[in-house]
N, C-alpha and C positions, 0 to 999 in steps of 0.2 A: 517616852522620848519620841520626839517628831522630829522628821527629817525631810529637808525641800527635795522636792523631785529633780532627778537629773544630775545627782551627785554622784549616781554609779555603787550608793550603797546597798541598795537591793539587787544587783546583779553582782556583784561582789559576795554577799553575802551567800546569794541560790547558786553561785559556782562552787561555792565552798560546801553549801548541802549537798551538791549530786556528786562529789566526789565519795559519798556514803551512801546517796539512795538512788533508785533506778526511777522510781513514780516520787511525782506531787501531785496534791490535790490543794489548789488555794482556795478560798471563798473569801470573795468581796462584797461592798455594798455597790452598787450598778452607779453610786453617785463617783467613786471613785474613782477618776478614771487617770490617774497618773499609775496606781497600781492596774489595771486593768492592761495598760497599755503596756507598763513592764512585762507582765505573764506572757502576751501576743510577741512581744519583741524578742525575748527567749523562747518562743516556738510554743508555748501552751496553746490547747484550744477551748474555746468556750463550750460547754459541756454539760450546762444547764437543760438546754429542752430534750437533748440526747439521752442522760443521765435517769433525766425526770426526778430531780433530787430537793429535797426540801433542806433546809437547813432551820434547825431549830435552837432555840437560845430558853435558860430559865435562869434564872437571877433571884436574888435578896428573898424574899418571906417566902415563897417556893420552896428552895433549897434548905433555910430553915426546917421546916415541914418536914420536908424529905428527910430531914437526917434525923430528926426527930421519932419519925416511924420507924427507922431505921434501928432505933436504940431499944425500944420499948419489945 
């Protein structure tokens, strides 16, 4: 589900998470910058070269594999 920027759903929504959590941690892609600029607008800071934090992704015939080893 996609939703246009500036409808007040994602800050509706992250009001409603911190009423349970104390930290977030978001990750975006840098092209995105309507989420970007939500995280800064609720007081997030960018945390990347601080952090020194990679983010890593593995997907489809990987994962296969993986569970595969997994079983054996």
């Amino acid at each position: 589900m996609v939703f246009s920027p500036g409808k007040g759903i994602g800050t509706s929504l992250l009001s409603q998470v911190a009423k349970v959590r104390l930290t977030f941690r978001f990750v975006s892609a840098d092209w995105n910058r309507p989420a970007t600029a939500l995280y800064g607008k609720l007081g997030a800071a960018d945390v990347t070269a601080r952090d020194n934090w990679s983010v890593w992704h593995i997907e489809g015939r990987a994962v296969r594999e993986m569970a595969e080893r997994a079983t054996h």
